[in-house]
C-alpha positions as CSV (number, residue, x, y, z in Angstrom):
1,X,29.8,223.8,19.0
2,X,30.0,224.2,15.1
3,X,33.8,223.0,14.8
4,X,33.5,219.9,17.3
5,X,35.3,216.8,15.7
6,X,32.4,214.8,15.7
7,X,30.1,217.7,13.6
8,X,32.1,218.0,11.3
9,X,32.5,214.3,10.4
10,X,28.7,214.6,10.6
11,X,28.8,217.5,8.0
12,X,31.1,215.0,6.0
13,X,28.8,212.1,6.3
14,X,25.8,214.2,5.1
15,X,27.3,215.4,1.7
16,X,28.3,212.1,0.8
17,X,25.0,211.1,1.7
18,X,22.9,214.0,-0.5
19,X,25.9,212.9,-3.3
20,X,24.5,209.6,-3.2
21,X,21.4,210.4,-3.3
22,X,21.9,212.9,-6.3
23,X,23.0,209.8,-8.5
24,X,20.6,207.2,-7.6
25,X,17.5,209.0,-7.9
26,X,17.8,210.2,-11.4
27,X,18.3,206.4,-11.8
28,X,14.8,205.4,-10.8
29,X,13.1,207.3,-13.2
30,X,15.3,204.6,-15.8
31,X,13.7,201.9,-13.1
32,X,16.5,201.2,-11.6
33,X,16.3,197.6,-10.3
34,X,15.7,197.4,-6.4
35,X,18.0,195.9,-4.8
36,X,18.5,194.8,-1.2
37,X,21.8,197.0,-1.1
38,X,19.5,200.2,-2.7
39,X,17.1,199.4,0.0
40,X,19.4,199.4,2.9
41,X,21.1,202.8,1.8
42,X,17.6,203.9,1.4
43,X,16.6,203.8,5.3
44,X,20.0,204.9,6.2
45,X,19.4,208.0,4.3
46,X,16.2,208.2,5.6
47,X,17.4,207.6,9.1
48,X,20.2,209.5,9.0
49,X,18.5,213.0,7.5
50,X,15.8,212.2,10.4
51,X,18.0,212.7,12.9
52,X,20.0,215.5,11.2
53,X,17.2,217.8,11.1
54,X,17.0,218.2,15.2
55,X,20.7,218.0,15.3
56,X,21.1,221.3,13.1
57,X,18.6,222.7,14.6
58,X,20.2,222.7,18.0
59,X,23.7,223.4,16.6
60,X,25.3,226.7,17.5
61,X,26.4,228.9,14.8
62,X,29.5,231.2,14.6
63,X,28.8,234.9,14.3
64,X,31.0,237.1,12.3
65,X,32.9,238.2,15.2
66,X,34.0,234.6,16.9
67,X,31.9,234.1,19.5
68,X,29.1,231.6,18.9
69,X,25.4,231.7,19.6
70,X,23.9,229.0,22.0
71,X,20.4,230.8,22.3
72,X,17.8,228.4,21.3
73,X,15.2,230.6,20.3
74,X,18.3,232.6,18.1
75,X,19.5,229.5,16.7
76,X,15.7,227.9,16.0
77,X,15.3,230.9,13.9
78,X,18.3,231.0,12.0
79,X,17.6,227.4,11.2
80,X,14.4,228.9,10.1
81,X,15.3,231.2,7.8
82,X,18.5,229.7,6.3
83,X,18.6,226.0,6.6
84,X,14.6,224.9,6.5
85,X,14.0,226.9,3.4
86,X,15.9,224.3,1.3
């Protein structure tokens, strides 16, 4: 489901993650000094956006009427054409 607690506090976690991720890596073309704390926050991001992409890819989405659409195959391709393109 779309709305479930827990995805949205996933959604949540995400944009502070791509906000993060906005700042520093303008900073390392100023070579920003690595740092054990940069490093860490690194893998998480990477960790975490690894295991986002199957996680919105299986994620129902809300049609305009209410209900919400649980077909794989319907879902796999609106991941497709909205989300993947970015």
């Amino acid at each position: 489901q779309p709305n479930r607690s827990w995805r949205v506090w996933w959604d949540v976690v995400s944009a502070l993650l791509v906000a993060y991720e906005a700042v520093v890596i303008p900073l390392q073309f100023i070579e920003l000094a690595a740092t054990t704390p940069i490093d860490v926050m690194s893998w998480i991001v990477r960790i975490f956006m690894t295991l986002d992409l199957p996680i919105s890819l299986f994620t129902r989405y809300t049609l305009p009427d209410g209900r919400t659409q649980g077909n794989p195959w319907m879902v796999f391709r609106r991941y497709l054409v909205t989300w993947c393109i970015l």
